[in-house]
C-alpha positions in Angstrom: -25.9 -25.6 -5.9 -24.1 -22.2 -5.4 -25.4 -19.0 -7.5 -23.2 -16.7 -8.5 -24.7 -14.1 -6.0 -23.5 -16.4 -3.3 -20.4 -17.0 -4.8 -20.0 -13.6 -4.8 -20.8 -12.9 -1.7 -18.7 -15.5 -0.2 -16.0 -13.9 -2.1 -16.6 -10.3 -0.8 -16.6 -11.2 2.6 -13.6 -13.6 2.3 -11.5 -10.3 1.1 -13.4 -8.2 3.9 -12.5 -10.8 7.2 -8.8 -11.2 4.9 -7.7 -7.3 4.6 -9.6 -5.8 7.8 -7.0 -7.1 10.1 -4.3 -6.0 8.2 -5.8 -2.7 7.6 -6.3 -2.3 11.7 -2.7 -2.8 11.8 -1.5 -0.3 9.2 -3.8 2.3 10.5 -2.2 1.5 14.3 0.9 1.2 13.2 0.1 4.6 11.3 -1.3 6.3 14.6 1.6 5.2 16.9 3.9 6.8 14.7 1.6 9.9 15.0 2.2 9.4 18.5 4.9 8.0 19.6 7.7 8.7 17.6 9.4 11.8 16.8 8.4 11.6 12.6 10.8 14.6 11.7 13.7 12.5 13.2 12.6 9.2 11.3 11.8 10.9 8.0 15.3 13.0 8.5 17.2 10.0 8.8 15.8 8.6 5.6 18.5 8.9 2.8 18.2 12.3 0.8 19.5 10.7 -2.4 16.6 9.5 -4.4 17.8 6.1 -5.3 19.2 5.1 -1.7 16.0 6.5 -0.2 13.7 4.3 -2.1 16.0 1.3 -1.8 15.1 2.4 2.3 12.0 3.2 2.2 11.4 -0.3 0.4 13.2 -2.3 3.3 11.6 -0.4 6.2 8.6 -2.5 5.0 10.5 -5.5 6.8 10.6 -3.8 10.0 6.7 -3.5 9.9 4.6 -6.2 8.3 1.7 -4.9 6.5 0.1 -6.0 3.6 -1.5 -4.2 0.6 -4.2 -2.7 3.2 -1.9 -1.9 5.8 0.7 0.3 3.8 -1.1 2.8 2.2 -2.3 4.7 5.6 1.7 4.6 6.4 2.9 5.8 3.7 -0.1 8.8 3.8 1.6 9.5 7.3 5.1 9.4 5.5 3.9 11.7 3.0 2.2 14.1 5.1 5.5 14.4 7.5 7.1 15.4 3.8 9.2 12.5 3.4 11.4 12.0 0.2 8.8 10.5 -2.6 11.1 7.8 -3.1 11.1 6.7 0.3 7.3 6.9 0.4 6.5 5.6 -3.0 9.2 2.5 -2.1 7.6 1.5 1.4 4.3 1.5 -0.3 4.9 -1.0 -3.3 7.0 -2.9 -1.8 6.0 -2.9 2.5 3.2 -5.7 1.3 5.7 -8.2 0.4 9.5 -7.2 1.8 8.5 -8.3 5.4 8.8 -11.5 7.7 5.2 -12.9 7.2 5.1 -13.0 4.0 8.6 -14.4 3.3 7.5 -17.1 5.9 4.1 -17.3 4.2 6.0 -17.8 0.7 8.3 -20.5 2.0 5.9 -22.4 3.3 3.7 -22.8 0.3 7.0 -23.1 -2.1 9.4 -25.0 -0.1 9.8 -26.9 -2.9 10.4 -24.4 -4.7 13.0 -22.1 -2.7 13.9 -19.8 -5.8 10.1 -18.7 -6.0 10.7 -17.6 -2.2 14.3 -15.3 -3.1 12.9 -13.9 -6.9 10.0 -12.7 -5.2 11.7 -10.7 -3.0 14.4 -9.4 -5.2 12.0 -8.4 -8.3 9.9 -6.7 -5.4 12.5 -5.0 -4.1 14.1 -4.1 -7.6 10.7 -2.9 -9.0 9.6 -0.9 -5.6 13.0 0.8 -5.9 13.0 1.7 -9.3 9.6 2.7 -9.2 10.5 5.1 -5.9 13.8 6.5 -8.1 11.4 7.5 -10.8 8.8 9.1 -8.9 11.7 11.2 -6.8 12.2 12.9 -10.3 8.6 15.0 -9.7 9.8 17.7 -7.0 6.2 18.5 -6.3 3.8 15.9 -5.7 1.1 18.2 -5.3 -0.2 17.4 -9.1 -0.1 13.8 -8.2 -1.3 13.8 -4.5 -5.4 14.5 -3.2 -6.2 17.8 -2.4 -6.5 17.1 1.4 -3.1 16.2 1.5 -1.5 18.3 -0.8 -2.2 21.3 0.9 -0.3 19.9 3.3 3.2 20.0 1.3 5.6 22.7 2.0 4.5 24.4 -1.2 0.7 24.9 -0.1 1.9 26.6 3.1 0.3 30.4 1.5 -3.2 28.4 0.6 -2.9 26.7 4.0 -2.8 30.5 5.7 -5.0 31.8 3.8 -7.9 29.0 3.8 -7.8 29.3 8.2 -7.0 25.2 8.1 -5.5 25.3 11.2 -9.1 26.6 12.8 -10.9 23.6 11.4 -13.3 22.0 14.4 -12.8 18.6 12.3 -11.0 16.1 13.1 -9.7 14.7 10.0 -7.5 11.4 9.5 -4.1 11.9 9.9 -4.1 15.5 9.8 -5.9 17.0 13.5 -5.1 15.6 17.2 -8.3 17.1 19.3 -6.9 19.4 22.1 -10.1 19.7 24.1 -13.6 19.5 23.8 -14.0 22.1 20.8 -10.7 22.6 19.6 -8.0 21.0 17.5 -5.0 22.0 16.2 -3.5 20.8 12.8 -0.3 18.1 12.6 0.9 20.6 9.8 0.8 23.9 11.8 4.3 23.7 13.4 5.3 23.9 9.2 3.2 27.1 9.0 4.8 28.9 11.7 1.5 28.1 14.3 2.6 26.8 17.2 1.7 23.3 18.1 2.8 20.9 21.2 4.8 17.8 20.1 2.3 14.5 20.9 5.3 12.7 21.5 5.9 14.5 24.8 2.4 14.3 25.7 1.3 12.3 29.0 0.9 8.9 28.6 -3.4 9.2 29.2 -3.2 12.1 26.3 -1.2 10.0 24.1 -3.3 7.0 24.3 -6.9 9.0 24.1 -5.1 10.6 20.8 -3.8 7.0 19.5 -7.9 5.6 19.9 -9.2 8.6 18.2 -6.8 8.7 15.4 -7.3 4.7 14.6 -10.7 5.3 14.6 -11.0 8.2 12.4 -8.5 6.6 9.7 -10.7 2.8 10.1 -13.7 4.3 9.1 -12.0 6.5 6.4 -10.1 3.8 4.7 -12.5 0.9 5.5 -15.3 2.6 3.5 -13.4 2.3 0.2 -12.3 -0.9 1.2 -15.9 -1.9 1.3 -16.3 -1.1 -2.3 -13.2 -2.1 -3.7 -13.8 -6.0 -2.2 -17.4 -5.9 -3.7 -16.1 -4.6 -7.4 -13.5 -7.5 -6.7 -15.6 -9.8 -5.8 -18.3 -9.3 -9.0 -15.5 -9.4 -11.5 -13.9 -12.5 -9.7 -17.1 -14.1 -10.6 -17.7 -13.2 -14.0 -14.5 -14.7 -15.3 -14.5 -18.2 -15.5 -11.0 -19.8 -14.3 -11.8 -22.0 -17.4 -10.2 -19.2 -19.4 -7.5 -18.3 -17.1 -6.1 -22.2 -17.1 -6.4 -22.4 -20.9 -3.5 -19.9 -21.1 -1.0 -21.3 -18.7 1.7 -22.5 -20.8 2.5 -19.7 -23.1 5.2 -17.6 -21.8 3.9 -14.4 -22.3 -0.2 -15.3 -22.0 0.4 -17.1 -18.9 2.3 -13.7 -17.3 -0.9 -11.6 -18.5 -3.0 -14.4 -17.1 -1.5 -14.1 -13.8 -0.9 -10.5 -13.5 -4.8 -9.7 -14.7 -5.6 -12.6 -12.0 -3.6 -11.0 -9.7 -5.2 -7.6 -10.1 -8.9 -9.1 -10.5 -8.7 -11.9 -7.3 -7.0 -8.8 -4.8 -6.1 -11.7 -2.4 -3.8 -10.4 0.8 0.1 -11.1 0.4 -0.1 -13.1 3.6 -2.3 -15.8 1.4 -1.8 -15.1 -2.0 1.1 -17.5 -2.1 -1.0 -20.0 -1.1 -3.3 -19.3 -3.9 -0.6 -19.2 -6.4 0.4 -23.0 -5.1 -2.8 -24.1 -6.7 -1.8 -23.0 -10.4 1.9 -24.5 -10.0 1.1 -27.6 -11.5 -0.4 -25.3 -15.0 0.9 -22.0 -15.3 5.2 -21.4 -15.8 7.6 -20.3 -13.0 7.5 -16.9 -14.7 3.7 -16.5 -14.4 3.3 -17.7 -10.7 6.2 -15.1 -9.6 4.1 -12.4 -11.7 1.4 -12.9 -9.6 3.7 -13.1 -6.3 4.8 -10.0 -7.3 2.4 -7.7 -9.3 -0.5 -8.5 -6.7 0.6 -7.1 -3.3 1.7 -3.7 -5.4 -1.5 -3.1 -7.4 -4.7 -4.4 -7.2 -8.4 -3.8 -7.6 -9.4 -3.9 -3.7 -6.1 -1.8 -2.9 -7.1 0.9 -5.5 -9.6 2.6 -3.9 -7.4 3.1 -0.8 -4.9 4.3 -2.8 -7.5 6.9 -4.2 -7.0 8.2 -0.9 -3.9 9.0 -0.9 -3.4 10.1 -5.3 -4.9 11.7 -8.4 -5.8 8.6 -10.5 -3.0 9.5 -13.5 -0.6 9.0 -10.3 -2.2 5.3 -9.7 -2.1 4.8 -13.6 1.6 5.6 -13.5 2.4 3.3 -10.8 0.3 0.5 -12.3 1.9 0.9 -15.9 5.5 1.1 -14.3 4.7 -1.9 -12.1 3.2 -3.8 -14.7 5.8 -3.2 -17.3 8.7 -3.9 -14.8 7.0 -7.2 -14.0 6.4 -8.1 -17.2 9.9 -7.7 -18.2 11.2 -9.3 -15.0 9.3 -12.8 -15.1 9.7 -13.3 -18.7 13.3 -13.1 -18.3 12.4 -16.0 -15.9 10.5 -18.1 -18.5 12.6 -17.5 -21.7 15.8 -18.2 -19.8 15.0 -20.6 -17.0 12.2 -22.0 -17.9 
């Protein structure tokens, strides 16, 4: 019979072989647009008014399908090329679920079920939106950001000349492209005044040497806290019996809680989690499953120590409060007026 330390172990390395992939993909997807595409152009396209840029930023997520792993090294790079908060802020929350594969994923596991499939994507898209629109209010997300990459803002540019940054013989995620053997030069130099040769007209050889180093560098970065986010996930997962969870299904505001504290606890990818959600159909309200559909992809226990990477913890607090509180609102809506 299974112990609980196998369980849990099971559990951990289900989440590790279920986000890795994804995580490869935002971090590549992260280092081609280091690469390969002219960022000043892409971020200068992006709407300046705050609520149109994070209704933007929250659909680019359909161009590039990431899940909860994926989108936090993107939205980093977004950040660090000074993109509008709201567009940054509105890819990440909403890039793990506004995209092809997980619409697909959604249908196929609630086919039945077809407005499941369209209120997920609109509350998504209405929360990720909001959420961005709030956030554009803070003009400097230094306060809110991680110190080694909110010296990077155009307001740290004094701190960034005085500390000798661009000097640095490390190369650091995101942030350095090596030059030569010895050398690097910082992405955020050209800002500073320092010159700095565009990657994107860099041979082919160059480009592709950079892309490999880059991928690597942000992997073992972000996978380390991935690694200890999946095991917290995977003890807690363990230590609360569903026994509990299915006793509260039918109560339209315990089973929301239920399934939004299961969503945060189980951390399963968006790609699957609809999947997982099938199996409480049959228990829980309409309300409770889209809760978890929703709430999930945008904040949960294995995707909180990437985001650590990226903000201050207030910052996460305020996105998980907002989140949770626009869910909340949304899905009961759902079970007080539709059942």
């Amino acid at each position: 019979m299974p112990t609980p330390i196998s369980n849990a172990l099971t559990l951990f390395f289900s989440l590790l072989v279920e986000a890795i992939p994804f995580l490869l993909l935002g971090v590549t997807f992260s280092s081609v647009l280091l690469l390969f595409v002219d960022e000043q152009r892409l971020v200068a396209a992006m709407p300046r008014n705050p609520l149109l840029g994070a209704l933007a930023g929250s659909l680019v997520g359909f161009l590039f399908p990431v899940c909860e792993c994926g989108n936090v090294p993107v939205a980093r790079r977004l950040l660090m090329q000074q993109a509008p908060a709201s567009v940054a802020i509105g890819f990440l929350l909403a890039a793990p679920t506004i995209n092809p594969i997980v619409i697909w994923a959604t249908w196929t596991a609630f086919r039945d079920q077809p407005e499941i499939v369209v209120l997920r994507v609109l509350f998504s898209l209405i929360i990720a939106t909001l959420i961005g629109w709030v956030f554009s209010v803070q003009k400097d997300l230094r306060p809110l950001l991680q110190p080694s990459l909110a010296r990077f803002m155009p307001e740290a540019q004094p701190e960034l000349a005085i500390a000798g940054q661009a000097s640095s013989p490390l190369l650091k995620s995101g942030t350095y492209l090596i030059q030569q053997p010895g050398k690097t030069v910082a992405l955020g130099a050209a800002a500073y005044g320092l010159p700095l040769p565009s990657p994107v007209s860099k041979p082919w050889p160059d480009k592709l040497r950079l892309l490999l180093d880059n991928i690597i560098q942000e992997f073992r970065e972000l996978g380390a806290v991935l690694i200890l986010g999946s095991a917290i996930a995977a003890f807690v997962q363990v230590a609360i019996p569903r026994e509990i969870v299915l006793s509260l299904g039918q109560g339209p505001v315990t089973s929301i809680v239920a399934m939004m504290v299961l969503a945060w606890v189980v951390s399963i990818c968006s790609t699957v989690d609809s999947f997982f959600a099938l199996s409480f159909a049959s228990t829980f309200t309409s309300g409770s499953l889209l809760a978890f559909l929703v709430f999930g992809p945008m904040i949960d226990l294995k995707n909180i120590s990437l985001l650590l990477t990226v903000f201050r913890p207030r910052a996460i607090l305020y996105l998980f409060g907002l989140a949770a509180q626009l869910t909340f609102v949304l899905t009961l809506l759902i079970n007080l007026y539709l059942g």
